[in-house]
C-alpha positions in Angstrom: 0.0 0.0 0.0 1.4 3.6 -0.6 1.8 5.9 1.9 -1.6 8.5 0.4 -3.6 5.1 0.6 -2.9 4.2 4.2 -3.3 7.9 5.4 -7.0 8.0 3.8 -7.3 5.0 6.3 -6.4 7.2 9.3 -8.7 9.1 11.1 -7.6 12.5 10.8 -9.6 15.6 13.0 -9.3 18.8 13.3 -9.8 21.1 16.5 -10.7 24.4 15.7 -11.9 27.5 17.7 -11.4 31.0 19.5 -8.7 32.1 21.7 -8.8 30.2 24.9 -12.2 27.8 24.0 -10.6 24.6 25.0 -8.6 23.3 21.8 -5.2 22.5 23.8 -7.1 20.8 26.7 -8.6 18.7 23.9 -5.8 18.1 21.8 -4.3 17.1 25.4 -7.2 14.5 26.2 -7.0 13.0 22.6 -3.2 12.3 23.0 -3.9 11.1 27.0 -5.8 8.3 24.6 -3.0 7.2 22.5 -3.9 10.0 19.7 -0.9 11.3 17.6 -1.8 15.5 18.2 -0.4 17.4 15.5 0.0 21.4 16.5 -0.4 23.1 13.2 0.5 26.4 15.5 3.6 25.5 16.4 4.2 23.9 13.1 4.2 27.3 11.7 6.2 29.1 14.9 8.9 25.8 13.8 8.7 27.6 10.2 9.2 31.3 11.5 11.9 30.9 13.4 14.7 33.8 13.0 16.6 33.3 9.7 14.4 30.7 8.7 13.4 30.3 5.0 9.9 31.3 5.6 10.7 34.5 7.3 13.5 35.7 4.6 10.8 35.0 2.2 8.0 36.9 4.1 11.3 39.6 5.1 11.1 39.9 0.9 7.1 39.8 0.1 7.0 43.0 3.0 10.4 44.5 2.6 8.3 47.8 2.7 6.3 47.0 6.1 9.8 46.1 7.8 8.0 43.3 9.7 11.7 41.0 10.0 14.1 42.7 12.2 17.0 42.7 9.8 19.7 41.7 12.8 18.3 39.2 14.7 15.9 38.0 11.7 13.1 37.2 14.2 9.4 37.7 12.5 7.1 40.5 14.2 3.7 38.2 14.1 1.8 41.8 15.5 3.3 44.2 13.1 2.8 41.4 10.2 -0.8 40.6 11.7 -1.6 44.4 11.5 -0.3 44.3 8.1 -2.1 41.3 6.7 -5.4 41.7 8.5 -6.9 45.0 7.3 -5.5 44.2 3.6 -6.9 40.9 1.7 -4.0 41.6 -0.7 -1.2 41.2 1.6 -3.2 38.3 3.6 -2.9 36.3 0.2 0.8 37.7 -0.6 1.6 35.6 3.0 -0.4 32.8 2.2 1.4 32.1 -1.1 4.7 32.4 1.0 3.5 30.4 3.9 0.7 27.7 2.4 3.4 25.4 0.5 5.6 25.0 3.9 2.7 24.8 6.0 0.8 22.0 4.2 4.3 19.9 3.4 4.9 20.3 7.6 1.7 18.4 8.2 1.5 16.2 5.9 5.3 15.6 7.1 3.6 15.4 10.6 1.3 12.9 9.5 3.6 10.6 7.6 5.6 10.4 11.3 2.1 9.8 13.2 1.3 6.9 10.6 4.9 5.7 11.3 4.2 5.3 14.7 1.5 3.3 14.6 
């Protein structure tokens, strides 16, 4: 069996919600069950990390909004958030930088969960 094959055989759920609505405590009661958990949020935070390919690229696609600090490379996530959430533009500029890395963490994430089993 390939690998796409056997992960359509997982069962594969999503937690979504507001700030502070329970989604950790959840994620932390699935995994107390033997459930592989896999934190898209700090999937993302891995991406960001200072210097990291992601945040050069996002450093490029807003050189204007100066949202990388250009010593330590670390990504402002409030001065890019201010940016990309009054402007649909600029929300889909970041998306096309961060989408491709995002989607190929999970499904990395995934591939390691079905490992595991």
């Amino acid at each position: 069996n390939s690998f796409c094959t056997l992960l359509a055989q997982m069962k594969v759920f999503g937690l979504t919600g507001g700030i502070a609505c329970g989604k950790s405590t959840v994620a932390e009661m699935l995994a107390d069950m033997g459930a592989h958990v896999v934190d898209c949020d700090k999937l993302v935070r891995d991406l960001q990390k200072p210097h990291s390919p992601c945040v050069r690229a996002i450093a490029a696609a807003f050189a204007e909004e100066q949202v990388v600090d250009p010593t330590t490379g670390e990504l402002d996530r409030v001065k890019l958030g201010a940016v990309v959430f009054k402007d649909p533009t600029k929300r889909r500029k970041l998306a096309r930088v961060m989408n491709g890395p995002t989607i190929r963490a999970i499904l990395g994430a995934l591939f390691r969960a079905w490992l595991a089993l």
